[in-house]
C-alpha positions in Angstrom: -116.7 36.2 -52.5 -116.9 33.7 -49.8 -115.1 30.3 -50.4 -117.6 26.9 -49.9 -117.0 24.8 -47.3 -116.4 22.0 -49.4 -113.7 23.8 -51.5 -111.9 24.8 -48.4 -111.9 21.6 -47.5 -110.7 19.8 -50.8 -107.9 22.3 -51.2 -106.7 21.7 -47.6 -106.7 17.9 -48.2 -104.6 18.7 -51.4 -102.0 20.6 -49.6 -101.5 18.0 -47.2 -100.9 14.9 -49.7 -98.9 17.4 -51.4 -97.0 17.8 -48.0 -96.9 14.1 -47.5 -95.5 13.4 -50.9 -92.5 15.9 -50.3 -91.8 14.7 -47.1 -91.9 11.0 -48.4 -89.8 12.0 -51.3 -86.9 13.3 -48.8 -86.8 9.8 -47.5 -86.2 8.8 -51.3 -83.9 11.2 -52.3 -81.9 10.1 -48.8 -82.0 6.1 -49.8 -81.3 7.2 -53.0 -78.2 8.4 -52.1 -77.0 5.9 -49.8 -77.7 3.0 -52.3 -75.2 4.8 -54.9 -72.8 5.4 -52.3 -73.1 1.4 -51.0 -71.3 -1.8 -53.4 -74.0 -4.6 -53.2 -73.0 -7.5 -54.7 -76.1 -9.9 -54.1 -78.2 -6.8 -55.8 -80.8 -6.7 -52.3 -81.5 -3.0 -53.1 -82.2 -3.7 -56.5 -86.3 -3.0 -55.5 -84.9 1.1 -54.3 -86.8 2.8 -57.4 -85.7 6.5 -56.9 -88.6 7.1 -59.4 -91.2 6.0 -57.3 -93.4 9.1 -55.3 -92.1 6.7 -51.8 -89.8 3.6 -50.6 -93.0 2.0 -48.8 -92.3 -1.1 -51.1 -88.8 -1.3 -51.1 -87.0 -4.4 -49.3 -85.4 -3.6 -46.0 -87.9 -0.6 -45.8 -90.7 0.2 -43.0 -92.6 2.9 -43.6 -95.6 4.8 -40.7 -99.2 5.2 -42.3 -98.0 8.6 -43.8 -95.2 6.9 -45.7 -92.0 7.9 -43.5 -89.3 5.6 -43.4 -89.2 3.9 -40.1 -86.9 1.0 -40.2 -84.3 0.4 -42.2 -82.5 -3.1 -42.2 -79.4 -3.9 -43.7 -77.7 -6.2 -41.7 -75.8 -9.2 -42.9 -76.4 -8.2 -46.2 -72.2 -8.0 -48.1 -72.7 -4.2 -48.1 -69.6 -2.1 -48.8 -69.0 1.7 -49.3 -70.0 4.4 -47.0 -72.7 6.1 -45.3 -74.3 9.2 -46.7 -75.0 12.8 -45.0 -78.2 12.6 -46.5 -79.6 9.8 -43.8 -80.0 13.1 -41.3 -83.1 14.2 -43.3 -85.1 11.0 -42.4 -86.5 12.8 -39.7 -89.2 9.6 -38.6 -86.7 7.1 -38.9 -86.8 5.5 -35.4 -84.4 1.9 -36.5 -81.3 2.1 -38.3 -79.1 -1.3 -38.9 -76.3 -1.9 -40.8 -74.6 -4.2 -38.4 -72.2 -7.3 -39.7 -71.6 -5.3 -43.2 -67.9 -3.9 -44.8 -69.5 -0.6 -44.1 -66.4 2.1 -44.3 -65.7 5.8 -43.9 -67.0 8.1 -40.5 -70.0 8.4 -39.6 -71.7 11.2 -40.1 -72.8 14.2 -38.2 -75.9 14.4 -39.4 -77.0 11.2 -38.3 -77.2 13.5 -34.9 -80.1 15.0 -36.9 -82.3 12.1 -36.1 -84.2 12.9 -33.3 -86.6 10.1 -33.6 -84.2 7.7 -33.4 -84.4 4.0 -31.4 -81.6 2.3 -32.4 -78.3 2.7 -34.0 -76.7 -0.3 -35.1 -73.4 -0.1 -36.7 -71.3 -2.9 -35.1 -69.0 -5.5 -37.4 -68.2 -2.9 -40.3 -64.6 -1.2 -41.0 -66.0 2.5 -40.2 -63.3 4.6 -38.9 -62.8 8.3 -37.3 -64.1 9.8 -34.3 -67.9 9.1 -32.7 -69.3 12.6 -33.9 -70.5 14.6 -31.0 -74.1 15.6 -32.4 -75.1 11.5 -31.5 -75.8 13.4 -28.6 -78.8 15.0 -30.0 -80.4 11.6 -29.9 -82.8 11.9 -27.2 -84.6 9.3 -27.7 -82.2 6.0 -28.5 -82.3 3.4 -26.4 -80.1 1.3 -27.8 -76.2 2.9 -29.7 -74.1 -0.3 -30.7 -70.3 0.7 -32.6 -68.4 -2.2 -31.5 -65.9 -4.0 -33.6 -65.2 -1.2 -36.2 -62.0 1.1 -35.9 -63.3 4.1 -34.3 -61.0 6.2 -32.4 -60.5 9.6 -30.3 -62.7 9.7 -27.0 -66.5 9.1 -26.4 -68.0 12.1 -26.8 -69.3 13.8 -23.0 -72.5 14.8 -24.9 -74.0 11.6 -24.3 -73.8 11.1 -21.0 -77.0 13.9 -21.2 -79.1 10.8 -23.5 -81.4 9.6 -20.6 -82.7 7.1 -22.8 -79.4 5.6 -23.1 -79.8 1.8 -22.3 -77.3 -0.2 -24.2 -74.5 1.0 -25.3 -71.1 -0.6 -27.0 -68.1 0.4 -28.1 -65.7 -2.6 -27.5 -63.2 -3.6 -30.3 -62.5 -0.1 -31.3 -59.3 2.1 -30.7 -60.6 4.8 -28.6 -58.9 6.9 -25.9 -59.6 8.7 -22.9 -61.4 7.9 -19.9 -65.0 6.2 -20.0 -67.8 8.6 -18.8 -69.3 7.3 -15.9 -72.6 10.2 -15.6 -75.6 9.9 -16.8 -76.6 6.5 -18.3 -73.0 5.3 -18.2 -73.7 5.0 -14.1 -75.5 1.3 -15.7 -73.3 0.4 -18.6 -70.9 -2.4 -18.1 -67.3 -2.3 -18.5 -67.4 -5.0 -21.1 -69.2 -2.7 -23.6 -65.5 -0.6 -23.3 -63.2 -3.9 -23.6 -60.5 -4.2 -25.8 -59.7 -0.2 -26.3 -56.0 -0.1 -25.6 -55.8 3.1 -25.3 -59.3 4.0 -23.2 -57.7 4.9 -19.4 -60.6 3.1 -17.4 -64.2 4.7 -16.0 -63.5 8.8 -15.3 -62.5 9.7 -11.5 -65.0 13.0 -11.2 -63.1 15.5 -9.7 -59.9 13.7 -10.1 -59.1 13.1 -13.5 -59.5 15.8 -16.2 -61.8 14.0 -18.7 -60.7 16.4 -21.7 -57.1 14.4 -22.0 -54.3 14.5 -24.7 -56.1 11.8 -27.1 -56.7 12.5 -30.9 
């Protein structure tokens, strides 16, 4: 027996609000986790409902027409603890700010997850450890801004292959190593590297071994 057109249709529009809900709900479950892992002392996430079906009307939250998370912006806003794994599953996020914040802890791989990603902006917190390599995944960010935390070891090679790459800071840090100078780093100024003791100045290709002693 041959399904109607009109049934085939309804059930195909069921399936993809279904979709849509589940994919909204991994944005949830992902905000979710970073507000328990964050201290805010003002209470500005107190609108992050984890038993809503999506964040659209949460503070600090942009969401597309299908409900993905977008933006999220944090900045200036007393925030202390760290950040979560779970922010790699946002897969539309394009903005993510939590600049000028007591942010600790690394950051984590998955954040390389975000392929959609604009802007990364994680400068004036306390985050330590390396810069994870998989930020090199993020084709499409423009703008990657770590300054005055405590990151150390060496910028990772993988994102001299970021095309995108516009702006890009990492001064007030304690990295090491020699700065890359291939790729998008042929346009980024020194000051973006100032005040690394231990960085060794711009890499000499063919010259200096990039991969040096620095931990």
């Amino acid at each position: 027996m041959a399904w109607p057109w009109g049934s085939l249709l309804a059930a195909a529009l069921i399936i993809v609000a279904l979709a849509t809900v589940v994919t909204a709900n991994s944005d949830v479950d992902a905000l979710s986790a970073l507000r328990r892992s964050l201290k805010d002392p003002d209470n500005v996430l107190q609108s992050w409902d984890p038993n809503l079906v999506n964040p659209c009307t949460w503070f600090h939250v942009t969401c597309d027409q299908d409900n993905r998370v977008t933006r999220l912006d944090l900045g200036c806003l007393k925030l202390s603890g760290s950040l979560v794994p779970e922010l790699g599953k946002m897969e539309s996020l394009q903005y993510l700010e939590l600049y000028r914040n007591h942010i600790q802890g690394p950051i984590p791989q998955e954040i390389g997850n975000l392929k959609s990603l604009i802007s990364l902006d994680l400068y004036n917190n306390n985050i330590t450890g390396k810069i994870p390599s998989t930020l090199g995944n993020l084709k499409s960010i423009v703008f990657l801004r770590l300054n005055d935390n405590h990151l150390t070891g060496r910028i990772p090679r993988e994102l001299t292959g970021i095309s995108s790459l516009k702006v890009f800071d990492v001064s007030n840090n304690d990295l090491c190593g020699p700065i890359p100078t291939t790729g998008p780093f042929e346009h980024i100024p020194l000051n973006s590297f100032e005040n690394n003791p231990r960085l060794e100045g711009p890499e000499l290709m063919g010259l200096a071994s990039y991969d040096t002693n620095c931990l």
